[in-house]
C-alpha positions as CSV (number, residue, x, y, z in Angstrom):
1,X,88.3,106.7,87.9
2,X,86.8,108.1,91.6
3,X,89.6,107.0,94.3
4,X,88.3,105.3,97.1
5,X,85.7,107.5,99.9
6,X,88.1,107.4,102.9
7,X,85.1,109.2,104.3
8,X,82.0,107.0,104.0
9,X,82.3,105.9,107.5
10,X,83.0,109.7,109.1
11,X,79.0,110.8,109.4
12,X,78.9,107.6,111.9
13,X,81.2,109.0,114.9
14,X,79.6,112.5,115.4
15,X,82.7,114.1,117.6
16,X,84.4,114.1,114.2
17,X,81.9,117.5,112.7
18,X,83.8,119.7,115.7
19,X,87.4,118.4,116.4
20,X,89.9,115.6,115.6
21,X,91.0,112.8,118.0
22,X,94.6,112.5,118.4
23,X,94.6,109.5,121.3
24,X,92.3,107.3,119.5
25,X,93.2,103.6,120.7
26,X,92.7,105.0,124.6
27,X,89.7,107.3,124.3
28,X,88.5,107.9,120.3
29,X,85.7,109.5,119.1
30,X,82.1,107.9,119.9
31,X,80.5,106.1,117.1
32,X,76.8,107.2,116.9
33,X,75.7,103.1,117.2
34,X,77.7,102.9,120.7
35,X,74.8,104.7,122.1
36,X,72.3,102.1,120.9
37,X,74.4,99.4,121.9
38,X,75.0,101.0,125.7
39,X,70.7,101.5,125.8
40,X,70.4,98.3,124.5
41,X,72.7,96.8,127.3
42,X,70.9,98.8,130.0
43,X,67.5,98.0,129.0
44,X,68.7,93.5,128.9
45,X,70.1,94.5,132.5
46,X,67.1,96.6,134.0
47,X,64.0,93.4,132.8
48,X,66.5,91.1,134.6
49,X,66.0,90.5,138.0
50,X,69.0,87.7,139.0
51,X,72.0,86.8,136.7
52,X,69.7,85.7,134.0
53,X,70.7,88.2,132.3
54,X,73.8,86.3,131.8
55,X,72.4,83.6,130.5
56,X,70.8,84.9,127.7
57,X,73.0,86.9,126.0
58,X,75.8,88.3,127.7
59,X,78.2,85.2,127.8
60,X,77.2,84.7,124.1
61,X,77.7,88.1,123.1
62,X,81.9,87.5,123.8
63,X,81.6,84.3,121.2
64,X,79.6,86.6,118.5
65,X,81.8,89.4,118.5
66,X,85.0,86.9,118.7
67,X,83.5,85.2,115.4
68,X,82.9,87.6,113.8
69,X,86.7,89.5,114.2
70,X,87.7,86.1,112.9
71,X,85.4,86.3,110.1
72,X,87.9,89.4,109.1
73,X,90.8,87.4,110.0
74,X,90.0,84.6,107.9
75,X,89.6,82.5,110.7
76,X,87.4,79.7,111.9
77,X,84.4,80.2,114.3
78,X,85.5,80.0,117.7
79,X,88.9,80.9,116.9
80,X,89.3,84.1,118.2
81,X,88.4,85.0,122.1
82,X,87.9,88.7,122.5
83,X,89.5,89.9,126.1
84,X,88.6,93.3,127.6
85,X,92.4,94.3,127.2
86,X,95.8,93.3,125.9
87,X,96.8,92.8,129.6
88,X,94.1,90.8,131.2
89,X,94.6,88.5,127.5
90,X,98.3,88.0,128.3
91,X,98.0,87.3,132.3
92,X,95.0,84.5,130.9
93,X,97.5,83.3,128.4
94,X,100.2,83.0,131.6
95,X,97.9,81.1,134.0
96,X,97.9,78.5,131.4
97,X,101.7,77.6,132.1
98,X,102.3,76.2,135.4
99,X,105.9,77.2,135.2
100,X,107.3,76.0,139.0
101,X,106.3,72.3,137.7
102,X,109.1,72.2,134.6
103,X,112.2,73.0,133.2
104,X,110.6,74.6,130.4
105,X,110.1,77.6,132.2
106,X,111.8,80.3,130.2
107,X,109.5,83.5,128.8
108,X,111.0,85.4,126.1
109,X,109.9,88.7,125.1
110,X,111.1,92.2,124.6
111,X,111.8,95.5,125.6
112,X,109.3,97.0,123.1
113,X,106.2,95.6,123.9
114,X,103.7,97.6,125.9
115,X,104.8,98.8,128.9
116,X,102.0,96.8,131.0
117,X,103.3,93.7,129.7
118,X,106.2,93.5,131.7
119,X,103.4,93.6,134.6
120,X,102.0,90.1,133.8
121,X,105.9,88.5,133.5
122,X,107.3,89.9,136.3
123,X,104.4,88.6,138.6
124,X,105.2,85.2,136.8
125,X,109.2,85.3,137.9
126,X,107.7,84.8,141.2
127,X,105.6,81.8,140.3
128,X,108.8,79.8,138.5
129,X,109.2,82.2,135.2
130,X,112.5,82.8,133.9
131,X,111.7,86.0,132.1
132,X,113.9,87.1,129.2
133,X,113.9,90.2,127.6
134,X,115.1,90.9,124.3
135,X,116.6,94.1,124.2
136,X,116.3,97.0,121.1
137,X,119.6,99.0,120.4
138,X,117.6,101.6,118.4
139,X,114.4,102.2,121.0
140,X,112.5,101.0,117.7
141,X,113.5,97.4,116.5
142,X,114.4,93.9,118.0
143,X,116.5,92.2,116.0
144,X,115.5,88.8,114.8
145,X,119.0,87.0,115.5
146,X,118.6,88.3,119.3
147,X,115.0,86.5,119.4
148,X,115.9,83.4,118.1
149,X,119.5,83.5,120.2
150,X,117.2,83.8,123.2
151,X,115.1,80.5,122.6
152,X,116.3,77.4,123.4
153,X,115.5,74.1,125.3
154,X,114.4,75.8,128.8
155,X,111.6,78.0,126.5
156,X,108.4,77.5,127.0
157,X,106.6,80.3,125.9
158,X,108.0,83.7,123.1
159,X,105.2,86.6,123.8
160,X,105.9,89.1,121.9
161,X,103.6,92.0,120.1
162,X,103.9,92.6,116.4
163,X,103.2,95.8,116.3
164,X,105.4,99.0,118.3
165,X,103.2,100.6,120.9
166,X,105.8,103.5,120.2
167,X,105.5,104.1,116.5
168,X,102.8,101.9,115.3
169,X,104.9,100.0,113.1
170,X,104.9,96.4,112.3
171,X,107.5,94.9,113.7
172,X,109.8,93.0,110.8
173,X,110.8,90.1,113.3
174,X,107.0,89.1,113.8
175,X,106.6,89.2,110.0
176,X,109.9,87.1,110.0
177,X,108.0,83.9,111.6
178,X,104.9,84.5,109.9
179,X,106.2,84.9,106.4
180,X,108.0,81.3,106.8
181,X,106.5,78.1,105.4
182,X,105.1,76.5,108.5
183,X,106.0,79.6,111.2
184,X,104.8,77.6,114.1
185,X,106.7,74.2,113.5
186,X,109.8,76.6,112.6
187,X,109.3,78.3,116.0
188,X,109.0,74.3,118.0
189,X,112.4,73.8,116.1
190,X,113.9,76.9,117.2
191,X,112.9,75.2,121.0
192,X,109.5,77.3,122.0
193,X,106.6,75.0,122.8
194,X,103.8,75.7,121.1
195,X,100.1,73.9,121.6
């Protein structure tokens, strides 16, 4: 029995024939449909001569790529919002919380999540935030007692990524809610608010 062709996709990013790419989530090799997609692009901007253009495709392009991501996910159309960046996704996520207004004004997060994430929080200590970061002894984990010692009545919000920017490595504590029965009624008992 043939194993699986970890290859079949390799003829489709045409870098690959001279060299490897060892920075591939900030600038990987160029799939040979990017091109037709950037003409494609150019030629819906050029025939528009106002923001048309806009209107009939562009803001609908964000839905179809969003549904279909949660196609993979298992998730329902509209589901999933695409965002150019993990950044600009969190600071849209933050402007939801008007944290001056309530008690419930505590952010916890940690000290392993992308560097850029600590960014978005610290520009939201000066609009009513409490931030708190959950340290890592070992550079590598958070331990899941320090996350849940860190939510209580005053949180209103836990942001945290579940995957290490360092190592790549799934991060147990994320897989620690998820793997639970009902993860997001555990997490409103713990004290985060959750919509």
């Amino acid at each position: 029995m043939a194993g699986p062709n970890i290859d079949r996709r390799r003829a489709e990013f045409p870098t690959l024939a001279s060299g490897i790419h060892l920075l591939s989530h900030s600038l990987g090799p160029v799939p040979r449909t990017a091109r037709e997609s950037l003409l494609a692009y150019y030629q819906a901007w050029e025939q528009h001569t106002s923001e048309d253009a806009w209107a009939a495709s562009w803001w609908e392009l964000s839905r179809q790529v969003g549904d279909r991501i949660a196609r993979i996910l298992g998730g329902a159309p509209g589901s999933v919002q695409i965002q150019p960046n993990a950044s600009i996704a969190l600071a849209s996520v933050a402007s939801c919380f008007d944290f001056a207004s309530t008690k419930r004004n505590k952010v916890v997060t940690s000290a392993l999540d992308f560097p850029s994430m600590e960014y978005i929080w610290e520009a939201q200590r000066a609009l009513g935030a409490k931030v708190e970061i959950v340290g890592s002894p070992d550079g590598i984990t958070v331990p899941l007692e320090n996350i849940l010692a860190a939510i209580d009545d005053a949180t209103s919000l836990v942001a945290m990524s579940h995957t290490s920017f360092r190592i790549a490595l799934v991060r147990s504590s994320y897989l620690m809610f998820i793997n639970r029965p009902d993860p997001l009624s555990w997490m409103r008992l713990s004290g985060a608010l959750i919509s």
